[in-house]
C-alpha positions in Angstrom: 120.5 133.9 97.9 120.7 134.2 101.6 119.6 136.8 104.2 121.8 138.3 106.6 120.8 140.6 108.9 117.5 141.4 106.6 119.6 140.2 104.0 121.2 143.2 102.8 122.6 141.1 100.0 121.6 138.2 97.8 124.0 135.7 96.6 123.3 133.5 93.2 123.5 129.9 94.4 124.1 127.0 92.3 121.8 124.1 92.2 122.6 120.9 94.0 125.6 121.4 96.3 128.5 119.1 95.6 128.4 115.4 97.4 131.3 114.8 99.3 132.5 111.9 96.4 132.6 114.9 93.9 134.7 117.0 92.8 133.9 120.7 92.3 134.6 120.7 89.0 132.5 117.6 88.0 130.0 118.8 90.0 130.1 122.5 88.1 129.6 120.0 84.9 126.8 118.4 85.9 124.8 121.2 87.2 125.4 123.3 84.1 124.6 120.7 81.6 121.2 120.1 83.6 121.2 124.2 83.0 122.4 124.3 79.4 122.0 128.3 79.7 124.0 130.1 77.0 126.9 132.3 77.5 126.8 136.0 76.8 126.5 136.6 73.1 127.9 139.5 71.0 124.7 140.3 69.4 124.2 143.9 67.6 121.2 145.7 68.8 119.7 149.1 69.7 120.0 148.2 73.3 123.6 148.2 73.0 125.0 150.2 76.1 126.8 153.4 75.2 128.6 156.2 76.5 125.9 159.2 77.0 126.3 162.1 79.4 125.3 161.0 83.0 122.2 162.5 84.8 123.5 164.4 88.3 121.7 161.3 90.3 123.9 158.7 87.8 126.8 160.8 88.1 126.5 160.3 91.6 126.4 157.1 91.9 129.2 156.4 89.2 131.4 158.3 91.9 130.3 156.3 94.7 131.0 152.8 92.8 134.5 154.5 92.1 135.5 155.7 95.5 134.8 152.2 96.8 137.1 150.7 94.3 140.2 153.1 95.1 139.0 152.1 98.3 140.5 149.0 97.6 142.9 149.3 95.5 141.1 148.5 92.0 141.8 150.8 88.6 140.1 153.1 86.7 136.1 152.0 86.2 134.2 153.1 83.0 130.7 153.7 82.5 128.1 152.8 80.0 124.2 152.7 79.7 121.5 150.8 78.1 117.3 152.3 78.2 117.0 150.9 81.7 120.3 150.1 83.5 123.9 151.9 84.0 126.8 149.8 84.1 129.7 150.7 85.8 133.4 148.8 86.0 136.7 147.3 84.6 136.0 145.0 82.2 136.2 146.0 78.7 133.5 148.0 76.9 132.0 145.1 75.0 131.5 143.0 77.7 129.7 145.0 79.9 127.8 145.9 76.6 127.1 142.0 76.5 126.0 142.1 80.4 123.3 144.9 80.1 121.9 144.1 77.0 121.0 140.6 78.3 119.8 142.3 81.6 117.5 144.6 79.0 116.2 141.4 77.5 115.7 139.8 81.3 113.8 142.7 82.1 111.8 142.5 79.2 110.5 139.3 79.8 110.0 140.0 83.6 107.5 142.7 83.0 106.0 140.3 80.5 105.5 137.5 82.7 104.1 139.3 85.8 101.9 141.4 83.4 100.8 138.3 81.8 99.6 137.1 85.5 97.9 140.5 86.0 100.7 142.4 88.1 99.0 145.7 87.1 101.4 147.7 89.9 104.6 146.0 88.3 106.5 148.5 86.1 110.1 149.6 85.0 111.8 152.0 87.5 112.5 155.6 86.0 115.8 155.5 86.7 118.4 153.3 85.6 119.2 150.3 87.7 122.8 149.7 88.3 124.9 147.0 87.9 128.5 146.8 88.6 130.8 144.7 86.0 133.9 143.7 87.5 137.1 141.9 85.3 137.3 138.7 87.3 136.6 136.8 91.1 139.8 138.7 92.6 138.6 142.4 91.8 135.2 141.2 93.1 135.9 140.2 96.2 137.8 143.2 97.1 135.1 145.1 95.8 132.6 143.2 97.1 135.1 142.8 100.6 133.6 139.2 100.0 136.1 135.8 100.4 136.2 134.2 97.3 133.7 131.1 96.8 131.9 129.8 94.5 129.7 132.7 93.9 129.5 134.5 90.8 127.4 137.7 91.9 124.9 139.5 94.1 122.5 142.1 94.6 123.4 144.3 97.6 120.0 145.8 98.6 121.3 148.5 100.5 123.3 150.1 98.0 120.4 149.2 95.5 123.2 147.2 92.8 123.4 144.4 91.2 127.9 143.2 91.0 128.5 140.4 88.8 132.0 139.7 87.6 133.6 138.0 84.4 134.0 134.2 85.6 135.6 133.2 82.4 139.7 133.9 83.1 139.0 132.6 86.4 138.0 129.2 84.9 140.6 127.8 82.6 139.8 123.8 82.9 135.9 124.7 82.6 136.1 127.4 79.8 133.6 125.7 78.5 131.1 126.1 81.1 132.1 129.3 82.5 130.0 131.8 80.2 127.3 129.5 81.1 127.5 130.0 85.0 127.9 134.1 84.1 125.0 134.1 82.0 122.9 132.0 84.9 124.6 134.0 87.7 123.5 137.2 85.9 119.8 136.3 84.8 119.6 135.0 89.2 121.0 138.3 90.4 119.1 140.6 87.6 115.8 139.3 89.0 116.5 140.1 92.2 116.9 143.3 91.2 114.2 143.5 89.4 112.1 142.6 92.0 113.0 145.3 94.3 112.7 148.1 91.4 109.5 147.0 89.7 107.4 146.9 92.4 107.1 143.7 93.0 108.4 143.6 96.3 109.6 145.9 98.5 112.3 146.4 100.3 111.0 148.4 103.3 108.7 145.0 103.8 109.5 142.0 106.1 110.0 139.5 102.9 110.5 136.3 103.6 113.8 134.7 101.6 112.0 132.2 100.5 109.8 134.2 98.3 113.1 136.8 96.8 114.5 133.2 96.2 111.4 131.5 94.9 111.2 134.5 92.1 114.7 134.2 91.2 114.5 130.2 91.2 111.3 130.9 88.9 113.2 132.6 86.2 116.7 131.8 86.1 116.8 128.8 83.9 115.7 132.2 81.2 117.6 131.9 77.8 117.7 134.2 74.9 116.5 130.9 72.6 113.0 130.5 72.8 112.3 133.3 75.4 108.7 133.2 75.5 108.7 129.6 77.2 112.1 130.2 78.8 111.6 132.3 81.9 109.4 130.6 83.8 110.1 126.9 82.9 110.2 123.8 84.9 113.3 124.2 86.8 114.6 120.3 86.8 118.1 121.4 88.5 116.3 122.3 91.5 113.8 119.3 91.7 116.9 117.0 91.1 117.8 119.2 94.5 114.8 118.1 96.2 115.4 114.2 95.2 119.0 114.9 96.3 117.8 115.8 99.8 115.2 112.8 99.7 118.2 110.6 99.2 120.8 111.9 102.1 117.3 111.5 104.0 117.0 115.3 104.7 113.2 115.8 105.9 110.7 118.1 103.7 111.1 121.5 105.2 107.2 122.9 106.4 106.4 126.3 104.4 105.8 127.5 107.7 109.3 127.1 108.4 110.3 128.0 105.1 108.3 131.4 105.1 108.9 132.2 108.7 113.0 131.3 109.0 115.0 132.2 107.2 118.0 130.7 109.0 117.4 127.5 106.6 119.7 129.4 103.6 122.4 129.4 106.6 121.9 125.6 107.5 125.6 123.5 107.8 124.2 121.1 105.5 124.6 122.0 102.1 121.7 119.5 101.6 119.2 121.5 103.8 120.0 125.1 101.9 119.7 123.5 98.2 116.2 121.9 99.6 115.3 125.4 100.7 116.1 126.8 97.5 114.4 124.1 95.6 111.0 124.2 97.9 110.8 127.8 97.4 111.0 127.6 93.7 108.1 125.1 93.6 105.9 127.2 96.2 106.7 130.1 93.5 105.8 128.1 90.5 102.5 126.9 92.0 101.4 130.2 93.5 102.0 131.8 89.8 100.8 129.1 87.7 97.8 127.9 89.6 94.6 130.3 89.0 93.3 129.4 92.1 96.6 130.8 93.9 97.4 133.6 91.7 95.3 135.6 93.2 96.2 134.8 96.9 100.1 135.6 95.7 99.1 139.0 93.9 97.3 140.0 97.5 100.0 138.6 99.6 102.9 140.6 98.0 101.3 143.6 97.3 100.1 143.7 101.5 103.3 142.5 102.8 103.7 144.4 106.2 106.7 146.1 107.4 109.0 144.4 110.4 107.7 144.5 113.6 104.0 144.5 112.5 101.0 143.3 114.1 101.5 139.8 111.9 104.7 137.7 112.0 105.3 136.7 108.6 103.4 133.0 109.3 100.8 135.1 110.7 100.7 137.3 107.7 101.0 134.4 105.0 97.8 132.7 107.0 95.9 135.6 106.7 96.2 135.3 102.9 96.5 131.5 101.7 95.0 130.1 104.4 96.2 127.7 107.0 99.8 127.0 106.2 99.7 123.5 106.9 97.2 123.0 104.0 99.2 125.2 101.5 102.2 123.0 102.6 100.1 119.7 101.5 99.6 121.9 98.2 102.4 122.1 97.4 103.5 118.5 97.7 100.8 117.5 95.8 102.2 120.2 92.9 105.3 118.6 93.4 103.7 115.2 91.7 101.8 117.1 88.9 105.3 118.7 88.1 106.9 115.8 88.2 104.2 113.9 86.2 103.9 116.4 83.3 107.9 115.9 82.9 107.5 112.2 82.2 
């Protein structure tokens, strides 16, 4: 994801950016076979979305997502809903049916894993959370009034939605691959989202990208096989990204830095962002899974001040875990007893 602007929208980004000897497509290939996340399955369930009569409030906002797509120039959007989240857009029926069941089954295992830590504050919005399911990369980035790029989603904060689009049609030489980089674009994108609707964090707050992107990064590798183990595993595409970095010789980025710029997602050099991403998923991953961090992290995101506060956000992250130049070592140390538990 990147911040622009306090990042009023988040942008799935794929791990390890493409070397200048490789093609897009072969690197596509390689990423998602490190990823090996399914594709969106036609499963039968009582999640399945369906047509029910809209609450004024969802009615609403089904007419908001509508006048910005005659806005520009898109057809006629349907609706459908699941217990937690309303989807709204072209694609047919059973697709989007596909897209919010798996985001039901994301959100499941969200609340699980941030209960599990003792996230007592963490809980399901009351109203639905909305997510926008557009036919393919043209219709989104009109709707999205986004270039096309490799980018297969994002979760405008603003407008409090998630827009994801079928990648499939767009993708004929990697059909293959393509429900893969939905599914992984989606499962990104729907824990931003959840983030920002459970409680978790807050939009109002001065969050650093590097923590929105370290939660996402924590649970995006999530597949519907093994779930339990899933969200939350050992993200290898993003420490290949660190030993990508190593190799181009692009120096460790300080979590000082990290926390308190955010201008490191906008770095030129592809090599730069993917470390950023990749440094804030391990800084996640350590803070969550070491008990005597866990508690730091559940104090640091539930006092996260507003902008302009008293505490710039180094300031504020001191306050909490301590000098930053010792949680930096930390985490380089974490970095060899990840690394050391893969062998």
């Amino acid at each position: 994801m990147r911040r622009r602007a306090r990042a009023e929208e988040t942008e799935a980004t794929y791990p390890g950016p493409p070397p200048r000897t490789m093609t897009r497509r072969r690197w596509l290939e390689r990423g998602l076979a490190l990823l090996a996340v399914p594709g969106l399955a036609r499963v039968a369930t009582g999640q399945s979305a369906s047509r029910i009569a809209l609450r004024p409030d969802e009615q609403k906002l089904v007419e908001t997502i509508e006048a910005r797509a005659r806005e520009v120039g898109l057809g006629p959007f349907d609706a459908s809903s699941t217990e937690h989240f309303l989807g709204v857009g072209n694609t047919p029926a059973g697709y989007r049916a596909e897209a919010l069941h798996l985001c039901e089954m994301i959100a499941d295992d969200f609340m699980r894993a941030f209960r599990e830590r003792d996230f007592k504050k963490v809980a399901l919005p009351a109203r639905r959370m909305t997510v926008v399911v557009l036919k393919d990369a043209g219709d989104y980035a009109a709707f999205s009034k986004k270039a096309q790029k490799l980018e297969g989603g994002r979760y405008e904060i603003d407008a409090n939605r998630l827009i994801v689009f079928d990648f499939r049609p767009e993708q004929g030489e990697l059909a293959r691959s393509a429900t893969r980089i939905n599914t992984f674009t989606l499962v990104h994108e729907t824990i931003h989202l959840l983030s920002f609707n459970t409680g978790l964090l807050s939009a109002q707050a001065d969050w650093p990208t590097a923590i929105s992107e370290g939660i996402a990064t924590y649970g995006e590798l999530w597949v519907t096989t093994n779930r339990r183990k899933a969200f939350g595993m050992v993200n290898r595409p993003r420490l290949a990204a660190i030993d990508q970095a190593a190799a181009n010789r692009v120096p460790w980025i300080p979590v000082s830095k990290l926390i308190g710029d955010d201008c490191v997602f906008d770095d030129p050099n592809p090599d730069v962002v993917q470390l950023a991403y990749a440094e804030s998923w391990l800084l996640v991953h350590m803070l969550l899974r070491q008990p005597a961090w866990l508690p730091k992290f559940r104090k640091y995101l539930a006092g996260m001040p507003k902008p302009g506060g008293k505490l710039n956000r180094s300031a504020y992250a001191a306050s909490v875990f301590g000098p930053l130049d010792r949680l930096d070592q930390a985490v380089r140390r974490y970095e060899g007893i990840v690394r050391k538990r893969l062998r």
